[in-house]
N, C-alpha and C positions, 0 to 999 in steps of 0.2 A: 893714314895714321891708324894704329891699335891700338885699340885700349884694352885692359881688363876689366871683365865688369865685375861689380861687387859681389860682395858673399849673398846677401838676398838684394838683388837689383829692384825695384819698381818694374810690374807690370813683366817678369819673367817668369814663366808657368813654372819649370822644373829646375830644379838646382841644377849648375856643372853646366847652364848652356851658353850660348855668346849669342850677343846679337849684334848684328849685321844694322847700318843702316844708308838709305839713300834720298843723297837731299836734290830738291828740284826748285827752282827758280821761276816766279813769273817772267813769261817774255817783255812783257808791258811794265815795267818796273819802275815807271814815272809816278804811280799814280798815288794818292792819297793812302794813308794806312786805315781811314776810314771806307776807302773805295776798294781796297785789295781784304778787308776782311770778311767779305760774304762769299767771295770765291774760296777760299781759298777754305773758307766750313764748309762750302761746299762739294769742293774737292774731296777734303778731308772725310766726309760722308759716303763719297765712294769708295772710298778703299774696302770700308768694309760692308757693305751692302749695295747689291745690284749687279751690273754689267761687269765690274772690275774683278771682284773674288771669282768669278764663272771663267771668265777669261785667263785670270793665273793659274786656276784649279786646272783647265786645260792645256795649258803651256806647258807647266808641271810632270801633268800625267798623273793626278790626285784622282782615287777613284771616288773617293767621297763625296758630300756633299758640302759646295765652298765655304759653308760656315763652318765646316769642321779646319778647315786650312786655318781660316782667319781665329779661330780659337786653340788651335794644337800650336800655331808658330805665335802665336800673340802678334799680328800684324798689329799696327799701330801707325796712324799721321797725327805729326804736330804741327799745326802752323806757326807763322811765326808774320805777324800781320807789320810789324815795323820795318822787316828788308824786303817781303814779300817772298819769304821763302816755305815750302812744306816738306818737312823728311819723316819718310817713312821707314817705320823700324820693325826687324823680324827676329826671331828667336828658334835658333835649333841648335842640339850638340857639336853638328859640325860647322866649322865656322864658313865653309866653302858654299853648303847645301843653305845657311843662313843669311848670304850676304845674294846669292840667287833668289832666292823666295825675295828679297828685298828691291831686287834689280827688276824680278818680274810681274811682281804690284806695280814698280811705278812705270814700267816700259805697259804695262796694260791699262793704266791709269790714261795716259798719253794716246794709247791707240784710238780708244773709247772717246776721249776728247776731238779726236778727228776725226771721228767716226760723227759725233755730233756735228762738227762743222757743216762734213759735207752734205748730212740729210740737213741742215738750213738751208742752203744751197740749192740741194735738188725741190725742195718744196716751195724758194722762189719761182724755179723756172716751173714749178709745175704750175704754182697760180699764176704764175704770166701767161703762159700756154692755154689755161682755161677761161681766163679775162680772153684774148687773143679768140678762143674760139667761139665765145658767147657773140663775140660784136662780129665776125664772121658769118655765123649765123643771120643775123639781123642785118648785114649787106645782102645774103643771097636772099632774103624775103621782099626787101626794096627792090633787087633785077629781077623776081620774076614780075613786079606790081609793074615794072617800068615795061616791061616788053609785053604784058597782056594790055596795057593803060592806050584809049584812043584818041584821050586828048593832050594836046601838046602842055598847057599850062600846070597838069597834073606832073606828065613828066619831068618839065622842069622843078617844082616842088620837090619830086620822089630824089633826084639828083643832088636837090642843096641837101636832105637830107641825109645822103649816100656819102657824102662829103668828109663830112666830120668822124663819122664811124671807118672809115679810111685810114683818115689819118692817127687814131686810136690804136686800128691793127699793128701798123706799120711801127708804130714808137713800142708797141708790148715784143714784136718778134725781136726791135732793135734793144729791148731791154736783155730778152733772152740770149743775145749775143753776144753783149755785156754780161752778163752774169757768167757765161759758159768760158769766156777768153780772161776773166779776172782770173789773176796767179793764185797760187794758195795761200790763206793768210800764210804766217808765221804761227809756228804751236804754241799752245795757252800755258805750256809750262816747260822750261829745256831744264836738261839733268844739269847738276851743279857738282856732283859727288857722287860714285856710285861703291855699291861694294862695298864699305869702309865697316871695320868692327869696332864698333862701340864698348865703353867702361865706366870705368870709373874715373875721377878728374885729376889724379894724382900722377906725378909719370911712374912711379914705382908700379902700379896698379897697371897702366897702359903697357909699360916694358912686360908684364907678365901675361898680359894678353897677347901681347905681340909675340911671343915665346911661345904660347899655348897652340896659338892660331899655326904657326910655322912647325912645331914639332906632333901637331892631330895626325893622329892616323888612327881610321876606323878597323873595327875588329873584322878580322874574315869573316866572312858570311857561317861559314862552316860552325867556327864556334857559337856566333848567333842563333843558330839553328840547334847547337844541342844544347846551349843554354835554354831557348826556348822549350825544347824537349822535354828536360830535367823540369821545367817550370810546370809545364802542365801535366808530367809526371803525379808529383806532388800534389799538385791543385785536385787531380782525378781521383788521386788515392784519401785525400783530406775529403771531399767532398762521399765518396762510396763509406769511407767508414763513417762519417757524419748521419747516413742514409740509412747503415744499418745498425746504429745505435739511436735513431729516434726511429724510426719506422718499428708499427707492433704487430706489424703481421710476418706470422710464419710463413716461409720459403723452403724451407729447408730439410731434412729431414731429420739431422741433427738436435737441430732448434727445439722438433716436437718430441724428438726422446729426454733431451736434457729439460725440456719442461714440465714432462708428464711423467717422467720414466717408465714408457708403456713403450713396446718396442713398435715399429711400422712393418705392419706386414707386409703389403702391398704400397706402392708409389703408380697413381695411376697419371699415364702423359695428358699432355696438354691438349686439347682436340683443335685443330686448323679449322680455319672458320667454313672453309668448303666440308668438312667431316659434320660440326654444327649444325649444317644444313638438313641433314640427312636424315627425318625421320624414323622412329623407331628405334632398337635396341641396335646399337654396333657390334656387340659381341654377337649377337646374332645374323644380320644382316654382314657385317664383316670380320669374320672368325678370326682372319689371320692378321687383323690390325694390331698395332702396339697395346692399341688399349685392351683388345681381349684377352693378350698374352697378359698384363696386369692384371685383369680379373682373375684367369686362372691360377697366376700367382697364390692371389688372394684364397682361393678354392684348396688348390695344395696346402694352406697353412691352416684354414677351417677344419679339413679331415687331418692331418697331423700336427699339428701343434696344439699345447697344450692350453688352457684358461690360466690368468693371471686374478688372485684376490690381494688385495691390500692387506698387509701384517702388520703392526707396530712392532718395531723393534724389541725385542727385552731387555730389560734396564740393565743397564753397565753392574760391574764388580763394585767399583766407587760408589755408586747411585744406593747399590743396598746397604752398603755397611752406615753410610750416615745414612739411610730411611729414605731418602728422597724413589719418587716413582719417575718410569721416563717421563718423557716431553708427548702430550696426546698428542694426534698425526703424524709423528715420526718414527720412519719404516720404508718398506720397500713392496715393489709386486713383485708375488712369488709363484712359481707353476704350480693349477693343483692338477692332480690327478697325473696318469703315461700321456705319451706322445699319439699313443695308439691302441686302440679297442675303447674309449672313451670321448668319442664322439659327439660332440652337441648337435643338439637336434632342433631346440625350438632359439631360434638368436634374433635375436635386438639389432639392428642397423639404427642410429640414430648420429644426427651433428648440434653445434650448438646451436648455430641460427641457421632461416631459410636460406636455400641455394646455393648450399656445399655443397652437393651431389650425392645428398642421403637417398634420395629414389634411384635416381644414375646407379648408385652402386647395389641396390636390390635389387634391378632386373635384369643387369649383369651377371649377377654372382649366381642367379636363381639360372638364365643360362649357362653358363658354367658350370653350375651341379647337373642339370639336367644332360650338359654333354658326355658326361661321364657315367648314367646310365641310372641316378637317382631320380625319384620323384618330390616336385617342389612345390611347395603349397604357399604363396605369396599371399600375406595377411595386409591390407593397406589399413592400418589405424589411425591416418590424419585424416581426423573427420570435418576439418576446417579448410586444408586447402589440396585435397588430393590431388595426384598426379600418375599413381601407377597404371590407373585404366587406359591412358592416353599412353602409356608405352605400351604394353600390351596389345592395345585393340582391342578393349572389353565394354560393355555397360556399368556406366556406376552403378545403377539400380539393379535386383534388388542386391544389398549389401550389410555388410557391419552392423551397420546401424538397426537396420532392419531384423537384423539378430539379436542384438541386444536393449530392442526396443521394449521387452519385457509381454507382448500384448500376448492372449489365448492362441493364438494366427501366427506365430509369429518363426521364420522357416530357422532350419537349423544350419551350422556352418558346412556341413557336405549338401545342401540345398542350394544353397547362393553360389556355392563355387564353381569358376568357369573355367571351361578349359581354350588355351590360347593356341596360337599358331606353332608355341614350340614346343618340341613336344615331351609331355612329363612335367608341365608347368602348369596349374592353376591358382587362378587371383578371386583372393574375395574381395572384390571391390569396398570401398568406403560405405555405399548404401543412398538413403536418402538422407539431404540435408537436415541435422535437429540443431536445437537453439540452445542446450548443452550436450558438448560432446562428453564431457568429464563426469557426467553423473553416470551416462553411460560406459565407460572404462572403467570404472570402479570393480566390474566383476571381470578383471583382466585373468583374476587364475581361473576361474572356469572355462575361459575362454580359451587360454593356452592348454587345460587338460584335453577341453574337447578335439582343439587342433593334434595333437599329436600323434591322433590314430589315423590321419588322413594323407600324411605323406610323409616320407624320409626325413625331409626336412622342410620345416618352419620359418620362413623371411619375415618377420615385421618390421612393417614401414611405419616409423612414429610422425611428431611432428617435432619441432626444438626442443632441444630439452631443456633452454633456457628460457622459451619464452612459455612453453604452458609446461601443467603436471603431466601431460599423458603420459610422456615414455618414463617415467619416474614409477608410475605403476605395475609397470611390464616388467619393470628389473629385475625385484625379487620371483618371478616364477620363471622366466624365461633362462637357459642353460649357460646362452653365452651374449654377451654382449659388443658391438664391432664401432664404436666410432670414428665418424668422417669428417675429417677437416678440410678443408679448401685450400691448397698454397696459393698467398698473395690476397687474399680476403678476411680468413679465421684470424682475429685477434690473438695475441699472448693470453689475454686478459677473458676472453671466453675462452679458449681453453683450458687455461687453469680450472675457473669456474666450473668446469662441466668435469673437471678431473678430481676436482673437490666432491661435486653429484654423484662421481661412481664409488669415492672412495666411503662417503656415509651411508651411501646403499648396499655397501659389500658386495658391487657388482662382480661378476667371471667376467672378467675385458679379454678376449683374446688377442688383442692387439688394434693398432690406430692403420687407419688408411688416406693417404694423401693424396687427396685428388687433385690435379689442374698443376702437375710438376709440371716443370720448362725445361726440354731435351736443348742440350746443343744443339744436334745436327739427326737428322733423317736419315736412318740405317737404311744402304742400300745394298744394291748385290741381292743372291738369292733368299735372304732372311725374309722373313712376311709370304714367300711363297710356296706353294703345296708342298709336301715335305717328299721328292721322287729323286733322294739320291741315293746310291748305293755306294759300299766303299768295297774297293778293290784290292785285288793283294798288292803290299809293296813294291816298288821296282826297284831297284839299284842301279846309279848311275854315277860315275865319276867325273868330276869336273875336270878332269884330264883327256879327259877322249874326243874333247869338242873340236881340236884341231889338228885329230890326228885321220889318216884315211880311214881306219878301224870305224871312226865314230861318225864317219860319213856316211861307210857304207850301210850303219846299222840303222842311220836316222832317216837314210833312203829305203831302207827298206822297212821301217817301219810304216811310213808313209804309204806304200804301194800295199802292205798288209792292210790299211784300214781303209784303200780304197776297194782293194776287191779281196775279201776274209776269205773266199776259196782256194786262192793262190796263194796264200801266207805263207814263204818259210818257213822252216823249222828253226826253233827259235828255243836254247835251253834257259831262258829268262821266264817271266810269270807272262802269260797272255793276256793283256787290258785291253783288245781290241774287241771283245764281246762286251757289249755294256750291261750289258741282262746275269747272263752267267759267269760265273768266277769259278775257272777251272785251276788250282792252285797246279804248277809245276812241279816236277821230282825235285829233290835239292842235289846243288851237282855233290861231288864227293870233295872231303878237303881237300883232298889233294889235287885233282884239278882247278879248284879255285884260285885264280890267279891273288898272289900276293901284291902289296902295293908297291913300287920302288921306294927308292930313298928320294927324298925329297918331293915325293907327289904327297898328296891330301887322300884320306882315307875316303871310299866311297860314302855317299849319305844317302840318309832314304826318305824315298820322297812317297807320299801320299797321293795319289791321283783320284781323284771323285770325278763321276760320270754318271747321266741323268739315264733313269730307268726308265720304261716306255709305260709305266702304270702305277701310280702309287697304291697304299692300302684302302685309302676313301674308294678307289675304282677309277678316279678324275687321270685320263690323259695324261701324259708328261709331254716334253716338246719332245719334237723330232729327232 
């Protein structure tokens, strides 16, 4: 029979599903309602915990774990202690897949029931067995008493003894025989009803079950799939813009001009954890990485591009005629000075907090001036937690400090300064540890006068500009100023802050540098390496001649020309078989140039690059 079940059924997990149920019967059905109601919670007990859910989860093919079955289908046993019946009931969409999860609880129900019989069974015959070999024993201990034994009266003693233990053995091996040849009982519960779809108790209600059940037909897989699709579509896209409306760190490069409106000069890549490794300066140690090409970046926009100061706007037409003045800090950066012959000399590298990569990018940028043929004079002003001597390979001592220690002794900034491994580069290290570094910074314009006769250009290395004053001092003397943000660390909110610091110091910002961006993908092919190609003259070739003999013979014999260049044809085309020199050909005359047919494709010209045997470094090319 079918029924329908209710609009919210009892104990149905999701709207729209049927449930399935299967009823089972005690075999023993004589017995008391008082005597059939502890089996039968008992029973009831297994359905959903223990031997039973493991066993249907496996029938099934469930990969989860069987309390997820017994809680996704709402498995359920009800007894019924008056006829001595139990029916268990399950719940899914389909009524086919509901009325199976229901046949396969109680056919596992059953299994497990005889599974128990038999191990009572086997653990009689095993205590028989072991009763049986105990008293065994204690016969062979009496025959060896009896065959070592000299006198006859003990014999007979050891004998009446041997007697009764005999006949012990013999009744436990005949119980084992018994036990082994008894039939099997009968099962502790037979199905009564299996399969059947459960409802509601009205027949209007059941005829529409019965309707539902006969007309189900699940969706194709196909559209399951791009339903699912579409779902987690949505869910990805919900969740990413969720991500990037509460997350406040900058990524992007976007982000940090629409927040600062300072433009980025440089975007410096991400470094792989095996590059991290690598002690020392990478633009030095590896010239041709991503990341040096981003310093020099950065290098080209130092010597041509301009400084940016902050302007306030001037007040609107409206603003003056009723008297109103602008809005204070509202305005824009605007370039001062050319592109070019106005050069800064002495610049500020600073970030908001520690370990953006404000050092990172001053002994970069100091090799990338120095590769170009200036000399660089790297100032390190955090007197609290230095770090440029350790790129370098300098001594902190003597240092900074020691210079502006004030004492009769006391050496001067071309005194301390050291020169490094690269060349055109010297670092005044930090100095020795004092216990205010800021009373010392105070005479930061002497200091930047003193520096400027000593090299082309000027690096200093500050500390936060949000956590102490130091770099706040530097600003007004020093030419240009370069702040470093970190993508995926630097706040919105510190760099406002610090874009606020430049705009009340009337700092020359030349522009923001984003360090730690995330590349898609790893440029490969010849890019990152020595730069040994040379470009050749044009060739011309028609996509017409590839199947004609013409273009046979020309592709054979171009071949034999680059195996042995002595023997070459004459050839009125451009010669690309020298890879070193490029002898350009006559051009033929229009007139023998052959015209294109009708309906062929115009010849195209193609670019051939071929690797020269030396670049201008001096460095080998391949073979």
């Amino acid at each position: 029979m079918i029924t329908a079940p209710k609009a919210k059924p009892p104990g149905v997990p999701f709207p729209g599903s049927v449930r399935a149920a299967h009823t089972l019967i005690l075999a023993n059905n004589t017995l008391a309602p008082e005597d059939t109601e502890k089996p039968l919670n008992v029973y009831s007990l297994f359905i959903r915990v223990g031997e039973v859910p493991k066993l249907a989860a496996e029938r099934l093919g469930y990969k989860k774990e069987a309390f997820e079955l017994v809680r996704s289908a709402n498995v359920q046993a009800r007894p019924n202690v008056l006829v001595g019946t139990l029916t268990i009931t399950a719940n899914d969409r389909d009524p086919k897949r509901a009325a199976l999860i229901a046949d396969t609880f109680a056919d596992s129900l059953k299994t497990v029931l005889a599974d128990q019989t038999t191990q009572r069974r086997q653990l009689q015959i095993d205590s028989q067995l072991k009763a049986a070999e105990q008293i065994q024993g204690q016969i062979n201990d009496l025959n060896r008493q009896i065959a070592t034994s000299p006198d006859a009266g003990t014999v007979a003693a050891l004998t009446a003894r041997r007697q009764p233990l005999q006949v012990r053995v013999d009744r436990a091996i005949n119980q084992v025989d018994i036990i082994q040849n008894r039939p099997d009982p009968l099962p502790a519960l037979l199905t009564l009803e299996s399969g059947s779809i459960r409802g509601g108790r009205s027949e209007f209600s059941r005829y529409l079950a019965q309707q539902a059940a006969a007309n189900y037909h699940p969706k194709p897989r196909r559209i399951r799939a791009l339903i699912g699709l579409m779902i987690g579509l949505l869910v990805g896209a919900g969740v990413s813009f969720a991500i990037d409306f509460v997350d406040p760190r900058l990524r992007t490069r976007a982000k940090v001009e629409d927040l600062l409106g300072l433009p980025v000069v440089a975007e410096i890549p991400l470094l792989s954890r095996r590059a991290r490794r690598v002690p020392g300066i990478l633009a030095f140690n590896r010239p041709l990485s991503p990341l040096a090409e981003g310093y020099r970046v950065l290098r080209t926009a130092l010597l041509r591009m301009p400084t940016r100061v902050f302007t306030e706007a001037p007040p609107s037409t409206e603003a003056s005629i009723e008297g109103e003045a602008a809005p204070s800090g509202v305005g824009e950066w605007r370039p001062v000075g050319e592109t070019n012959g106005h050069t800064p000399k002495v610049v500020l590298v600073c970030s908001p907090r520690p370990r953006e990569g404000k050092t990172m990018t001053v002994a970069n940028l100091a090799v990338c001036l120095a590769e170009s043929g200036h000399t660089v004079l790297v100032l390190d002003s955090d007197l609290r937690a230095p770090q440029a001597h350790k790129l370098f390979g300098v001594q902190v001592e003597p240092g900074l400090s020691d210079v502006l220690s004030g004492s009769p002794d006391a050496p001067s900034l071309s005194d301390v300064a050291q020169d490094t491994k690269v060349p055109g580069v010297q670092v005044i290290a930090a100095g020795s540890r004092v216990a205010n570094p800021g009373r010392l910074l105070a005479r930061a314009a002497d200091l930047v006068r003193e520096a400027r006769n000593l090299a082309d250009f000027v690096l200093i290395d500050t500390a936060p500009t949000l956590i102490v004053n130091d770099a706040i001092d530097f600003m007004p003397e020093v030419d240009c100023v370069i702040p470093v943000l970190k993508s995926g660390s630097t706040t919105n909110d510190a760099a406002f802050r610090m874009g606020e610091l430049l705009v009340r110091m009337g700092a020359r910002v030349l522009g923001v540098v984003l360090v730690g961006v995330a590349t898609t993908r790893r440029v490969r092919g010849p890019y990152g390496r020595p730069p040994q190609y040379q470009l050749n003259l044009p060739s011309w070739k028609s996509p017409t001649d590839r199947g004609t003999r013409r273009g046979v013979k020309a592709r054979s014999a171009r071949k034999a020309a680059k195996k042995s260049p002595a023997k070459a044809p004459a050839n009125t085309g451009p010669d690309t078989t020298n890879a070193s020199v490029v002898v350009p050909a006559a051009p033929d005359p229009p007139a023998a140039r052959p015209s294109p047919r009708a309906g062929e494709s115009k010849p195209r010209l193609r670019w051939s690059w071929s690797a020269g045997p030396e670049d201008f470094l001096g460095r080998e090319g391949p073979a």
